[in-house]
BAKETI-866961 format. One record per residue: x, y, z of N, C-alpha, C in turn. Coordinates in Angstrom, 3 decimals. Layout:
<r><n_x>X</n_x><n_y>Y</n_y><n_z>Z</n_z><ca_x>X</ca_x><ca_y>Y</ca_y><ca_z>Z</ca_z><c_x>X</c_x><c_y>Y</c_y><c_z>Z</c_z></r>
...
! end
This chain:
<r><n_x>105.256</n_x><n_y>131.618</n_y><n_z>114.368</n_z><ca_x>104.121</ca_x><ca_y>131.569</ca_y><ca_z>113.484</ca_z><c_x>103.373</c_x><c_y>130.265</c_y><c_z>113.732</c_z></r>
<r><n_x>101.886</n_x><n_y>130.296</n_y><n_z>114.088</n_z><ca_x>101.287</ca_x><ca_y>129.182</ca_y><ca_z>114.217</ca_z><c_x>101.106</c_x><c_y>128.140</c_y><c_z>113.024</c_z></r>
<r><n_x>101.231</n_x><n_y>127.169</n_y><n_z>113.132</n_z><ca_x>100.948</ca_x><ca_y>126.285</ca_y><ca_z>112.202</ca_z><c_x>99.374</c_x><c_y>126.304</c_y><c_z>111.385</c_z></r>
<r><n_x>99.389</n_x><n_y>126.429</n_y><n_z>110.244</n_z><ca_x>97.622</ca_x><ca_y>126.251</ca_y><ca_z>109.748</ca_z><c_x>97.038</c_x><c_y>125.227</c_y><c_z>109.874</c_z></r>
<r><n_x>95.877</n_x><n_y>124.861</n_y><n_z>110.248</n_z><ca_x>94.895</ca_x><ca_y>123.746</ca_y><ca_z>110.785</ca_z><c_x>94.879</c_x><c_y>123.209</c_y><c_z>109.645</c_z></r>
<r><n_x>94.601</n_x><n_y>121.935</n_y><n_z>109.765</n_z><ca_x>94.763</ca_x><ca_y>120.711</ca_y><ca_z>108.577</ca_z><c_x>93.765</c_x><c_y>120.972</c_y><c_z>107.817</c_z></r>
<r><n_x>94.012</n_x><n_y>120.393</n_y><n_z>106.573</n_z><ca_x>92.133</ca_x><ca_y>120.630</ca_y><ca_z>105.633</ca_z><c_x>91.881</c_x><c_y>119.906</c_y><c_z>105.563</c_z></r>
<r><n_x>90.324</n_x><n_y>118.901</n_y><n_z>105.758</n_z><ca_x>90.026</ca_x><ca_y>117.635</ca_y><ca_z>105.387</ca_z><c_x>89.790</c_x><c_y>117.905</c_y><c_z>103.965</c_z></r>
<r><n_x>90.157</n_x><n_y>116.702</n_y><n_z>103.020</n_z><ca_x>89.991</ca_x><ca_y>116.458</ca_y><ca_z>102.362</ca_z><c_x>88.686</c_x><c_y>115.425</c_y><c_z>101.888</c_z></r>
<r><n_x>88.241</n_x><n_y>115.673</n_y><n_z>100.974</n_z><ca_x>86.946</ca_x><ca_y>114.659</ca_y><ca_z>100.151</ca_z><c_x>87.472</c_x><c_y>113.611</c_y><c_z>99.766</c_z></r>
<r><n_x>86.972</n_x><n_y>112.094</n_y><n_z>100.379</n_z><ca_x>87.624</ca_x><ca_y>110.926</ca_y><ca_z>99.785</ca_z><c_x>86.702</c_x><c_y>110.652</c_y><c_z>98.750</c_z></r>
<r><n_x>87.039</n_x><n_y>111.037</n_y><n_z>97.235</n_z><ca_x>86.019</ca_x><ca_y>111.072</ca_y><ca_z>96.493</ca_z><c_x>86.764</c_x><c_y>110.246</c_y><c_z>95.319</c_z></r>
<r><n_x>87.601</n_x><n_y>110.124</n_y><n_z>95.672</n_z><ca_x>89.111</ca_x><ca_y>109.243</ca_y><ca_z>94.289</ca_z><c_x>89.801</c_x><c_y>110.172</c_y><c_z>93.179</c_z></r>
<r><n_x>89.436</n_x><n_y>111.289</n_y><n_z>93.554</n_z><ca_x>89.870</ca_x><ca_y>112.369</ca_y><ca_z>93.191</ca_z><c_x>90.913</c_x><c_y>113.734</c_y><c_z>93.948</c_z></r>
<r><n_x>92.404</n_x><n_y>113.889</n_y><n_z>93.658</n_z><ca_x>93.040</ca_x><ca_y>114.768</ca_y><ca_z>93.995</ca_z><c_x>94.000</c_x><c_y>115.272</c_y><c_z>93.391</c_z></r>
<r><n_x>93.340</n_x><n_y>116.810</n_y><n_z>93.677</n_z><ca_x>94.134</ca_x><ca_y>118.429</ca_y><ca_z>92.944</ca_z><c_x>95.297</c_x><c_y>118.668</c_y><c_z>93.824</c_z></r>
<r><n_x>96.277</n_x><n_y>118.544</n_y><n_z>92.969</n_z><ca_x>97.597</ca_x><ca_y>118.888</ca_y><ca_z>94.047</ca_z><c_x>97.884</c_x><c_y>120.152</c_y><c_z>93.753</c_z></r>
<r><n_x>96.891</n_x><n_y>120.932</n_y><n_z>93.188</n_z><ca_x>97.660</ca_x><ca_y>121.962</ca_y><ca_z>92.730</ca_z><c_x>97.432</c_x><c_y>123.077</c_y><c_z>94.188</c_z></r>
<r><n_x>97.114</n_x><n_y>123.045</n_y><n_z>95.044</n_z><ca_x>97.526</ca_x><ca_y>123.320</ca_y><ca_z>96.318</ca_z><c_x>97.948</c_x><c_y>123.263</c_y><c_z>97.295</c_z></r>
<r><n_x>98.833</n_x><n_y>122.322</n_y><n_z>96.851</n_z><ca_x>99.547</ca_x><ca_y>121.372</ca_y><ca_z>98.284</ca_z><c_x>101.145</c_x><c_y>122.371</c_y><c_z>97.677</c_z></r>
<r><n_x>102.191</n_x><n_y>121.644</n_y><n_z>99.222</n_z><ca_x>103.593</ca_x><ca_y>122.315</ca_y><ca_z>98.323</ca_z><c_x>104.068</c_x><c_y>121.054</c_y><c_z>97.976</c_z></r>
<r><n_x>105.006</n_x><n_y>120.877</n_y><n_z>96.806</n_z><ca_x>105.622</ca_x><ca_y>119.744</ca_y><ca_z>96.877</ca_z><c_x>106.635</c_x><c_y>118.777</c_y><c_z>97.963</c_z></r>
<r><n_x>106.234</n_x><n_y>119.419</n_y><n_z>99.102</n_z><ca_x>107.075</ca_x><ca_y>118.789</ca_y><ca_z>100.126</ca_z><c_x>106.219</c_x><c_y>117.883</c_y><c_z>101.245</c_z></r>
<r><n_x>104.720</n_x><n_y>118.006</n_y><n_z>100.507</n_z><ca_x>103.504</ca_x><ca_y>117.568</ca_y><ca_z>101.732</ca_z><c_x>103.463</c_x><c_y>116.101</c_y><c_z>100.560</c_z></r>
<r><n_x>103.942</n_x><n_y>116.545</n_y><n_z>99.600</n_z><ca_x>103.363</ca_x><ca_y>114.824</ca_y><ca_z>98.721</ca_z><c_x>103.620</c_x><c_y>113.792</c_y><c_z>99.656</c_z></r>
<r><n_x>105.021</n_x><n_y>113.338</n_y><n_z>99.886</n_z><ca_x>105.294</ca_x><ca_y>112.224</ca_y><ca_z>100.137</ca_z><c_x>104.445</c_x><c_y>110.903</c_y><c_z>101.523</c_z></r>
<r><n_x>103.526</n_x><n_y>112.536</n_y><n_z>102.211</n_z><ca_x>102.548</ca_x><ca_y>111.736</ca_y><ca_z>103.502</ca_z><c_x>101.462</c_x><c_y>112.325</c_y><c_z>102.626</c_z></r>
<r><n_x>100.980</n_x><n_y>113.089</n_y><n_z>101.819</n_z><ca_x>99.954</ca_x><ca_y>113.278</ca_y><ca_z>101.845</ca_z><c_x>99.213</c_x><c_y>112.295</c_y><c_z>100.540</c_z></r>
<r><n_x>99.861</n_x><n_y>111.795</n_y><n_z>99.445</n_z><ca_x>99.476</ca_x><ca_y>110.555</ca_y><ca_z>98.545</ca_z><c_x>99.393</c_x><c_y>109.579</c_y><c_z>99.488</c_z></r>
<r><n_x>100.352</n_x><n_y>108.869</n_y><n_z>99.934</n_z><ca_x>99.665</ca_x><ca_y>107.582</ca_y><ca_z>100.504</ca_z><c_x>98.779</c_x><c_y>107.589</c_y><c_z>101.587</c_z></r>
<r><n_x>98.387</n_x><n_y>108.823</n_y><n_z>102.331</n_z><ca_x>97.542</ca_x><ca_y>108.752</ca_y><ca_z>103.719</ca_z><c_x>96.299</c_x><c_y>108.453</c_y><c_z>102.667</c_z></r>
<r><n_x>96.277</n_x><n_y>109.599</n_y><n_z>101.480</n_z><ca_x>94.784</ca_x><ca_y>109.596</ca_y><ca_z>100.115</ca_z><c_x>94.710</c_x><c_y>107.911</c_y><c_z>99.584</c_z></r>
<r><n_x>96.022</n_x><n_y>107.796</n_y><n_z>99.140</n_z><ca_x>95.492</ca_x><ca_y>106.595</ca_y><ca_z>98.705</ca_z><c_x>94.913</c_x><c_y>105.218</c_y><c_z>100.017</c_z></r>
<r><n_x>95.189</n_x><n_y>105.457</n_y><n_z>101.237</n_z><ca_x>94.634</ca_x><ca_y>104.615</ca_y><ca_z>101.779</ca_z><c_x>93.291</c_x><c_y>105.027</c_y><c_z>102.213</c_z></r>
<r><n_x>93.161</n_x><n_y>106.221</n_y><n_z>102.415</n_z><ca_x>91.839</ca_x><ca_y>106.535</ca_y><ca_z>102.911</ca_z><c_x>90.873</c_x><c_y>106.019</c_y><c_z>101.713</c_z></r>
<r><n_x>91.162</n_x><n_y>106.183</n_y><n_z>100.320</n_z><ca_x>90.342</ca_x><ca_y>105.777</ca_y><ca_z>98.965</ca_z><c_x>90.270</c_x><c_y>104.720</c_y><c_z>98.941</c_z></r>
<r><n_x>90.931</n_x><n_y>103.309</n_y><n_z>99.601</n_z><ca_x>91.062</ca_x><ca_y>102.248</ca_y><ca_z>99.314</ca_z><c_x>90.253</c_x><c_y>101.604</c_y><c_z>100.563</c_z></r>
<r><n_x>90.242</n_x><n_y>102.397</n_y><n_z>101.799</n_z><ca_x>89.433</ca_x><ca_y>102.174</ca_y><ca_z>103.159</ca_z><c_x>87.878</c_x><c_y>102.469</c_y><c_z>102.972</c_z></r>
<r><n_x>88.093</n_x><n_y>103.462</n_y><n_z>101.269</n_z><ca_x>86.225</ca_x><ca_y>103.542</ca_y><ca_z>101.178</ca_z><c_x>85.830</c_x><c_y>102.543</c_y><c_z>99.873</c_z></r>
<r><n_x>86.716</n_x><n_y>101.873</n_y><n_z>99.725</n_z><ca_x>86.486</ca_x><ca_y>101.178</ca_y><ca_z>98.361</ca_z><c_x>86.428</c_x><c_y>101.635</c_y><c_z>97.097</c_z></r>
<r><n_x>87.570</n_x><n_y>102.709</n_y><n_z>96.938</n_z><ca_x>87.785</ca_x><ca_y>103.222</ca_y><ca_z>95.655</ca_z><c_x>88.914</c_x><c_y>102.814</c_y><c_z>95.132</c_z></r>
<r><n_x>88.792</n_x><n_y>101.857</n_y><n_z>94.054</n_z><ca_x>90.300</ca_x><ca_y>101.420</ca_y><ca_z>93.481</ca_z><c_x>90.487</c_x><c_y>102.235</c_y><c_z>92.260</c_z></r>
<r><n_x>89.809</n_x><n_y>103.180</n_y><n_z>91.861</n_z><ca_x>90.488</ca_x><ca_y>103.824</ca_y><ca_z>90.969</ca_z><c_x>90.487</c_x><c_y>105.564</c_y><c_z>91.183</c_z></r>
<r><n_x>91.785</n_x><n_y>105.846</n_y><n_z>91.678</n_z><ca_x>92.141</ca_x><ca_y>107.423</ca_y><ca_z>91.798</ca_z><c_x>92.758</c_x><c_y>108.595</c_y><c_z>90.581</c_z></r>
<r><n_x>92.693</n_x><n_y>109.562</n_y><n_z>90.354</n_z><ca_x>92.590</ca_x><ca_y>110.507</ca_y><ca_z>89.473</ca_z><c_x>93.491</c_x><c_y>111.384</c_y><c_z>90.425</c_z></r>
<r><n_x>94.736</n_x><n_y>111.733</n_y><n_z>90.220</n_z><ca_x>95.630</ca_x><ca_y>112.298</ca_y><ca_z>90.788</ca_z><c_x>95.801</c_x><c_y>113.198</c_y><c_z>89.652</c_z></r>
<r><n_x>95.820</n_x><n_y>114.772</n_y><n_z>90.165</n_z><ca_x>95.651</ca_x><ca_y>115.843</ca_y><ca_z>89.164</ca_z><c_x>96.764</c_x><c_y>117.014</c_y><c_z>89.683</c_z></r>
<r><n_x>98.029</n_x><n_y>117.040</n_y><n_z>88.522</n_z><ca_x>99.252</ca_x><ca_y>117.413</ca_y><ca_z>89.418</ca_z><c_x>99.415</c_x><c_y>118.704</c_y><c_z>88.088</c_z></r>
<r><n_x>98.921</n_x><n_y>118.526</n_y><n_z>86.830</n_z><ca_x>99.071</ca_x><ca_y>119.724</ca_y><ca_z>86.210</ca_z><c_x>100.089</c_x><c_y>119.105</c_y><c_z>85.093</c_z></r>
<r><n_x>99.866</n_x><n_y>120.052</n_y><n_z>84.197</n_z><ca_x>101.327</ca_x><ca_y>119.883</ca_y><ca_z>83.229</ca_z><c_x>102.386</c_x><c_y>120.535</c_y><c_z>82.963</c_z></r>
<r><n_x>102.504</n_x><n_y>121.704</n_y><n_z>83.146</n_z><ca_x>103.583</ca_x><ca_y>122.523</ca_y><ca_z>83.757</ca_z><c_x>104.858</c_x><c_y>121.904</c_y><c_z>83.330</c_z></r>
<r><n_x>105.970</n_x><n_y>122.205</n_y><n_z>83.621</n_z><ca_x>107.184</ca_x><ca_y>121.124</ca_y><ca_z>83.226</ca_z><c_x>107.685</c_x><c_y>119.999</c_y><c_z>83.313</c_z></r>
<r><n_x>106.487</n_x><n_y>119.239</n_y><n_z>84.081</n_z><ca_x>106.767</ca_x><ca_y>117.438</ca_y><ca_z>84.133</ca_z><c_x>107.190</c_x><c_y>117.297</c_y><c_z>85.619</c_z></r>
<r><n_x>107.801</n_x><n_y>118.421</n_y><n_z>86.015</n_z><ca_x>108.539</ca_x><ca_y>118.075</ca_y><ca_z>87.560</ca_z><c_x>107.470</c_x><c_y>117.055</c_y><c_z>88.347</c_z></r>
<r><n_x>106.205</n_x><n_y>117.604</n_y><n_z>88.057</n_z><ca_x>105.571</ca_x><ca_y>117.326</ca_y><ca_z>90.136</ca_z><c_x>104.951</c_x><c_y>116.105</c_y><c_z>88.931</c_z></r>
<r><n_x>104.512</n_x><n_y>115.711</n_y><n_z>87.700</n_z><ca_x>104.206</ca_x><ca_y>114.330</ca_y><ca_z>87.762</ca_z><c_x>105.455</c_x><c_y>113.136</c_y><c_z>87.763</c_z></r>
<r><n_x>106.871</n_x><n_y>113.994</n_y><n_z>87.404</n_z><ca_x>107.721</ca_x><ca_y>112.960</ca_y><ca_z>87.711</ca_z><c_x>107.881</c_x><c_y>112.908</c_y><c_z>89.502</c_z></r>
<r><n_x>107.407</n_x><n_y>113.822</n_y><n_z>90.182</n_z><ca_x>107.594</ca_x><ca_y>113.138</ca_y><ca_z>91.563</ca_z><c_x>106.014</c_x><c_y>112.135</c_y><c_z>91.742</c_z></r>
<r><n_x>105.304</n_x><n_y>112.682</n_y><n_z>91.719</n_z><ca_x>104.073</ca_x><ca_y>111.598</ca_y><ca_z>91.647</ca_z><c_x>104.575</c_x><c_y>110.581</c_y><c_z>91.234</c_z></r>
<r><n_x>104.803</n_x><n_y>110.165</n_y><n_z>90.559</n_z><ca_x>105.133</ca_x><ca_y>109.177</ca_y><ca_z>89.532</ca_z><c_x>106.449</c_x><c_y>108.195</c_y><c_z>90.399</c_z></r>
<r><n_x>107.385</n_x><n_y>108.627</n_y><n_z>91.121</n_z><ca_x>108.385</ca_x><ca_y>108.123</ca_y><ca_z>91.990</ca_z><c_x>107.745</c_x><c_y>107.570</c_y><c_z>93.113</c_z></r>
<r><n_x>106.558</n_x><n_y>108.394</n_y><n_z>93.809</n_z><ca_x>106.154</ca_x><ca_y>108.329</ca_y><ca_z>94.955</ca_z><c_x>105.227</c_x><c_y>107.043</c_y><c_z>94.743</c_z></r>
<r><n_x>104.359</n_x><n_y>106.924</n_y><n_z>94.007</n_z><ca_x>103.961</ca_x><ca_y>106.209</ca_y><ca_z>93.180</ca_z><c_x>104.147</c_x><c_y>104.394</c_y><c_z>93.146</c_z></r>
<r><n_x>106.112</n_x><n_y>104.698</n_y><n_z>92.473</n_z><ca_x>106.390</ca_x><ca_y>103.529</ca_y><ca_z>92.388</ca_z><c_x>107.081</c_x><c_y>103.048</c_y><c_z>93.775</c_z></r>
<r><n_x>106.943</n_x><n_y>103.561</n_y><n_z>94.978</n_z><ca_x>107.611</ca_x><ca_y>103.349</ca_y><ca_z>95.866</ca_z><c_x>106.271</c_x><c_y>102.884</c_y><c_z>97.048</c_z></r>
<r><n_x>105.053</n_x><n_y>102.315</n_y><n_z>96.552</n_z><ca_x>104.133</ca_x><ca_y>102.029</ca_y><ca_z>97.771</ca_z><c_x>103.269</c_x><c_y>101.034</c_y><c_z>96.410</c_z></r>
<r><n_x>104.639</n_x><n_y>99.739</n_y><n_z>96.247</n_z><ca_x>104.159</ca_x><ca_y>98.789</ca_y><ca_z>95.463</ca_z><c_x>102.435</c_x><c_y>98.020</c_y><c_z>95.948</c_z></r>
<r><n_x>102.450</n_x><n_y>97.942</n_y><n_z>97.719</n_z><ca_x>101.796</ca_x><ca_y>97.378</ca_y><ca_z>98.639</ca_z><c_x>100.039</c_x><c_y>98.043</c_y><c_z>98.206</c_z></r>
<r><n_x>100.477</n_x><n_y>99.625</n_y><n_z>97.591</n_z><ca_x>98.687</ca_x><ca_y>100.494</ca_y><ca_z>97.723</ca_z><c_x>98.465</c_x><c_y>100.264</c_y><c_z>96.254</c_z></r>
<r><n_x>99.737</n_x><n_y>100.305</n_y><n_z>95.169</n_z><ca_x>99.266</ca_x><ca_y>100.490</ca_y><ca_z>93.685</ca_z><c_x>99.309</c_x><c_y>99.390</c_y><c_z>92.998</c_z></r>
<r><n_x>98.671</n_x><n_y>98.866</n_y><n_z>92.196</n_z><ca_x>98.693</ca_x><ca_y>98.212</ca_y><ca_z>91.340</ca_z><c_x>99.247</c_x><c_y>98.778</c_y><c_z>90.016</c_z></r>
<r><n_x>98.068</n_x><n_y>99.185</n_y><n_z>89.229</n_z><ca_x>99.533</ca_x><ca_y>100.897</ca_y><ca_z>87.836</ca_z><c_x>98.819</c_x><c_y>101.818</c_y><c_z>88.259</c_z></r>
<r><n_x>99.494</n_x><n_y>102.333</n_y><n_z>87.357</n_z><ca_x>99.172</ca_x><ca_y>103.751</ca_y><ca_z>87.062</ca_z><c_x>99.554</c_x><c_y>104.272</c_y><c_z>85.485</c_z></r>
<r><n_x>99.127</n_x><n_y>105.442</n_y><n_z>84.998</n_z><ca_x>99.279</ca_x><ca_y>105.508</ca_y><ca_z>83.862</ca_z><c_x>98.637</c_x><c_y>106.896</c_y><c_z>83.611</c_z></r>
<r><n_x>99.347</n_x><n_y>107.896</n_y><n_z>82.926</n_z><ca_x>98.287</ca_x><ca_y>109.136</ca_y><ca_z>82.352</ca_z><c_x>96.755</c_x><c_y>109.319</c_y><c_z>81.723</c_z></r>
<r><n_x>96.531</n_x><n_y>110.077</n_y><n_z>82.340</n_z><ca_x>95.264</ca_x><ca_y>110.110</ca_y><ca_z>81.652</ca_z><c_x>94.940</c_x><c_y>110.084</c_y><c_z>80.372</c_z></r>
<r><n_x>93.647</n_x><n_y>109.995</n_y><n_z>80.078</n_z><ca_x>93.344</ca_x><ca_y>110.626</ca_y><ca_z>77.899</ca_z><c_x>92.781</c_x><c_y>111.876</c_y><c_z>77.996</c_z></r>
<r><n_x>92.816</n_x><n_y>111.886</n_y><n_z>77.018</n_z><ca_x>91.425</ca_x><ca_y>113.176</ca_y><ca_z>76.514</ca_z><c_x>90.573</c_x><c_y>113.449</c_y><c_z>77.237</c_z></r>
<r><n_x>89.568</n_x><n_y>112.617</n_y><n_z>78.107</n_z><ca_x>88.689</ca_x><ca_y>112.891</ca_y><ca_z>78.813</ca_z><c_x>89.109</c_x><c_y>112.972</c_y><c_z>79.900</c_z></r>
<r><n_x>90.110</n_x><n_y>112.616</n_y><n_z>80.639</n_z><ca_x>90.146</ca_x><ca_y>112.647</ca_y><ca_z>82.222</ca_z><c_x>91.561</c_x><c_y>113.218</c_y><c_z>82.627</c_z></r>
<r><n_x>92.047</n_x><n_y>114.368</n_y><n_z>81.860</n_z><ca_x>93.266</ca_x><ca_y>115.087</ca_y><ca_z>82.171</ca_z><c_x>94.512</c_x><c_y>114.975</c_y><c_z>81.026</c_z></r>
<r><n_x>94.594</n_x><n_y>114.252</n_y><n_z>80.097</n_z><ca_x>95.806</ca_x><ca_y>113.740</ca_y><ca_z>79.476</ca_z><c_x>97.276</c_x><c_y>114.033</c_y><c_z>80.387</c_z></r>
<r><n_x>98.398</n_x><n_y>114.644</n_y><n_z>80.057</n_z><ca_x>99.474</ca_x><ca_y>114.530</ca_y><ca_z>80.690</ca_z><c_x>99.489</c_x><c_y>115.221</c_y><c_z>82.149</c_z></r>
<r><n_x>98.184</n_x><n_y>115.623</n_y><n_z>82.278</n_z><ca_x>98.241</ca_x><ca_y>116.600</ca_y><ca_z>83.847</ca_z><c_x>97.454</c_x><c_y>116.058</c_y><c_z>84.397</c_z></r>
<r><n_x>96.938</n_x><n_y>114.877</n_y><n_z>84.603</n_z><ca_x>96.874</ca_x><ca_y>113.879</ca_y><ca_z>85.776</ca_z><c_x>97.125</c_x><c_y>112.035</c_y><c_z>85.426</c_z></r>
<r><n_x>97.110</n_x><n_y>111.271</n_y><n_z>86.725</n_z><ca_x>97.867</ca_x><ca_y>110.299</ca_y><ca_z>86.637</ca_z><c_x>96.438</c_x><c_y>109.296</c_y><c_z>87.142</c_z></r>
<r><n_x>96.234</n_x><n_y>108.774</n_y><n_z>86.285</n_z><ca_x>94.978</ca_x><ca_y>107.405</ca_y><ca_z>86.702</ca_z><c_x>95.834</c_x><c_y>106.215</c_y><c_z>87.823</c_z></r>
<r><n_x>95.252</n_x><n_y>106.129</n_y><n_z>88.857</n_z><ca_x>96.060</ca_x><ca_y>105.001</ca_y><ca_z>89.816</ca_z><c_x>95.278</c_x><c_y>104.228</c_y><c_z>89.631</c_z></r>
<r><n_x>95.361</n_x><n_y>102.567</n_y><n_z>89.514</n_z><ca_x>94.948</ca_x><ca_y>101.332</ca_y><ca_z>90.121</ca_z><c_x>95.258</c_x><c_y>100.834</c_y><c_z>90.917</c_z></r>
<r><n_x>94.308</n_x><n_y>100.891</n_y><n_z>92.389</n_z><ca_x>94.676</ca_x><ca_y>100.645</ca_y><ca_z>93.913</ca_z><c_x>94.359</c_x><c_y>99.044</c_y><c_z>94.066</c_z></r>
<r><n_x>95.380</n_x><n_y>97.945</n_y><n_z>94.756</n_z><ca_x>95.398</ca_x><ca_y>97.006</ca_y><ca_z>94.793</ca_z><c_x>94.128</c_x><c_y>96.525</c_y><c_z>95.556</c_z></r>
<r><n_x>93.705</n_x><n_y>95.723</n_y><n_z>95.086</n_z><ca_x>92.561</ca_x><ca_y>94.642</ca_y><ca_z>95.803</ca_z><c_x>92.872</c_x><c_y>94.263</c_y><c_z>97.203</c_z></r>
<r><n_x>92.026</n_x><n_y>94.192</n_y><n_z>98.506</n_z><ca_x>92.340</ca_x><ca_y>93.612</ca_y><ca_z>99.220</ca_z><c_x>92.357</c_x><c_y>91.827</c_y><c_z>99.342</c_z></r>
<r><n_x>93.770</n_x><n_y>91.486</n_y><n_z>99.616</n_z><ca_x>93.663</ca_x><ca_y>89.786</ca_y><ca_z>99.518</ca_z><c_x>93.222</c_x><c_y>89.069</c_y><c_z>100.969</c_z></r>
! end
């Protein structure tokens, strides 16, 4: 079976995981968060759903493991997803 051709994605500081599988997270957050941070977006909107907590507790691991791209992170409110997406603060370049 051939492999499916990659999708570009919109570096817009915005991403729907709700089409990815959970096994593409672990390259496919930090390639996003650097490409967002290569266009000068320090603040990303990671949108994983609310469902049973699983895929924002992996966000949320993946997250704390690329101290170098994040500064926090933290759930959304009312206006920008509450528990089904994750607000990132992408570190400043020094």
């Amino acid at each position: 079976m051939d492999e499916p051709e990659p999708v570009e994605l919109p570096i817009n500081g915005e991403l729907d995981l709700h089409t990815f599988r959970p096994s593409d997270l672990s390259e496919l957050i930090p390639a996003y968060l650097a490409a967002c941070h290569a266009k000068g977006i320090r603040e990303v909107r990671i949108i994983h759903g609310k469902g049973t907590g699983t895929l924002r507790t992996t966000v949320h691991a993946l997250l704390d493991r690329l101290p170098d791209q994040v500064e926090n992170y933290r759930l959304g409110n009312e206006t920008s997803g509450s528990w089904g997406a994750t607000l990132v603060t992408l570190r400043s370049t020094r």
